[in-house]
C-alpha positions in Angstrom: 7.8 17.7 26.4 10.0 15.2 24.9 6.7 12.5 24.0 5.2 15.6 22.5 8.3 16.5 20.3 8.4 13.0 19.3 5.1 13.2 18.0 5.4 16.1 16.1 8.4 14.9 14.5 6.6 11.4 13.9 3.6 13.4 12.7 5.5 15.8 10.1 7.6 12.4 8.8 4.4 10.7 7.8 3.7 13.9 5.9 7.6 15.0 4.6 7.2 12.2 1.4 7.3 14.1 -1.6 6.6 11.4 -3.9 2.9 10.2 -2.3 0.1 12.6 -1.2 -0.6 11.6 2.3 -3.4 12.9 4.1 -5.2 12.7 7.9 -9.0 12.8 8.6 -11.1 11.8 11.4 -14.7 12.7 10.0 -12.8 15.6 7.7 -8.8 15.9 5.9 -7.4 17.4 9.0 -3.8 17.8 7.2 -1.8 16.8 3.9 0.6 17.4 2.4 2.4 19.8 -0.7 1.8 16.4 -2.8 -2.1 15.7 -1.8 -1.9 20.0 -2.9 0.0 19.0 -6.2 -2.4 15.9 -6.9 -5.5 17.1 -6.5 -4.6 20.8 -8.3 -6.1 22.7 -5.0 -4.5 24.4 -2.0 -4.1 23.4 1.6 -7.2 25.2 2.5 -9.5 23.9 -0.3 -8.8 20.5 0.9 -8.9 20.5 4.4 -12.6 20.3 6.1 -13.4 18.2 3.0 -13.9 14.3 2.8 -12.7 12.4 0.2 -15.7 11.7 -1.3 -16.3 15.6 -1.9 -13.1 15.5 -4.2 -14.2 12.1 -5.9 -16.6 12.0 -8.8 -20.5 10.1 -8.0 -19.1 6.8 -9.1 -15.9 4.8 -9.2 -14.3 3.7 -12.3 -15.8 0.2 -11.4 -19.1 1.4 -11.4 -19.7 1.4 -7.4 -20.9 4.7 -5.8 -18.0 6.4 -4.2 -19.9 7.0 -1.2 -20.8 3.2 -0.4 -16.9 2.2 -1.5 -15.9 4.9 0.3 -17.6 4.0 3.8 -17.0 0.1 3.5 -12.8 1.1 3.0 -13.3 3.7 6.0 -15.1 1.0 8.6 -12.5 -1.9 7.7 -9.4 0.5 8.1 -11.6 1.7 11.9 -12.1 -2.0 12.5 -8.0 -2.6 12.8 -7.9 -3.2 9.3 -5.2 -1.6 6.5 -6.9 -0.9 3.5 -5.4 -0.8 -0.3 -7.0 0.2 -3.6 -7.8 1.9 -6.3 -9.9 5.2 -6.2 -10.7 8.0 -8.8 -10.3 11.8 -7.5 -11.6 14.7 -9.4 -9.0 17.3 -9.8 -10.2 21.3 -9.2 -10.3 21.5 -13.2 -12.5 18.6 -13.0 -9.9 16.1 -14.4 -10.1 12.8 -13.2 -6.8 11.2 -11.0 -6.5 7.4 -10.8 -4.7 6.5 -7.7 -3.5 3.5 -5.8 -4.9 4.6 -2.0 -2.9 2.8 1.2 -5.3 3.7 4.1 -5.1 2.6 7.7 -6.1 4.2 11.1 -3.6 5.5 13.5 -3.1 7.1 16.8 -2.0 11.0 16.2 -2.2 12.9 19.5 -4.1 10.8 21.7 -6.6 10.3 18.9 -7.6 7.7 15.9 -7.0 9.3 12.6 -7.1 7.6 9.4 -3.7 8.6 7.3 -3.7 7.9 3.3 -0.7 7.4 1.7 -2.0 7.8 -2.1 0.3 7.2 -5.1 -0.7 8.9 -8.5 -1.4 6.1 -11.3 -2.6 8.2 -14.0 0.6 8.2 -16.0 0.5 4.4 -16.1 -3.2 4.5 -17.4 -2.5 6.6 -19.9 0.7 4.4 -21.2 -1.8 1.6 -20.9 -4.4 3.3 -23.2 -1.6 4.3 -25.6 0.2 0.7 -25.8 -3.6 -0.5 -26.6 -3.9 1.6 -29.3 -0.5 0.8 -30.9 -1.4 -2.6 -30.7 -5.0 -2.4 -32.4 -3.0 -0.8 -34.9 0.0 -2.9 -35.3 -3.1 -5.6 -35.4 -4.6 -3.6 -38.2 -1.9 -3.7 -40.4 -0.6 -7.4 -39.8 -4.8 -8.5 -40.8 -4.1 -6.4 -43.8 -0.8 -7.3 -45.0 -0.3 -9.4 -47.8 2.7 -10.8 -46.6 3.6 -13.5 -44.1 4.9 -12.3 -41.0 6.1 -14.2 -38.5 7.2 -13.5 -34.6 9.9 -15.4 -32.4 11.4 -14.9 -29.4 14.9 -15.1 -28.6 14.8 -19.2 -28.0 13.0 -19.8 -31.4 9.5 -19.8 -30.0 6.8 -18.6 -32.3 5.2 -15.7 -30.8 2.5 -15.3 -33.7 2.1 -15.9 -37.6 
């Protein structure tokens, strides 16, 4: 009675982190949690009996099918080994979630699972895109200035003229 408490309680910590989506499958998501809910904008039961590649979009930001990127990161994490990367899932409103995905297989209750810990990286993308942008323009205006500008660092380097 005690193993099996232990379990549980081993089982619901995996799932109790509020700041990553983590989620259980064997063929299907067996189990996630409030975050994978939060992250992917649908409820407990629009997400479990689903594989990940129903809540991903045809192809990966890198151009590779989700379903053939998706299978290779599933047989390595079977085969013993831990599996990181990046993955793209489609929201229920269709928007598209960047993520960094931690993947390996597990025993839960006598059985292999594969648990997800997935961390949300769309802010970062987006703060990407929008330093890019300022850039281009900062760019823009320095090729069009008539003035000389020059950068330094702190030490005296020139940074750019």
């Amino acid at each position: 009675m005690r193993q099996l408490q232990r379990g549980d309680e081993t089982y619901r910590h995996l799932f109790s982190d509020d700041d990553l989506a983590v989620f259980a499958m064997s063929d299907t998501i067996e189990d996630c949690n409030d975050s994978t809910c939060r992250l992917l904008g649908r409820t407990r039961e629009q997400i479990q009996g689903r594989t990940p590649l129903d809540l991903s979009p045809p192809l990966q930001p890198d151009g590779v099918p989700s379903g053939e990127a998706g299978k290779r990161r599933i047989e390595a994490a079977l085969a013993g080994l831990p599996q990181s990367f990046m993955w793209e899932f489609c929201r229920a409103d269709g928007e598209p979630v960047e993520v960094l995905v931690q993947m390996e297989a597990v025993r839960l209750d006598s059985r292999v699972r594969l648990v997800s810990r997935v961390r949300d990286l769309s802010h970062l993308w987006r703060a990407e895109a929008s330093l890019k942008e300022t850039e281009t323009r900062l760019q823009q205006i320095l090729d069009h200035t008539s003035s000389i500008v020059v950068a330094k660092d702190l030490e005296g380097r020139y940074l750019f003229a």
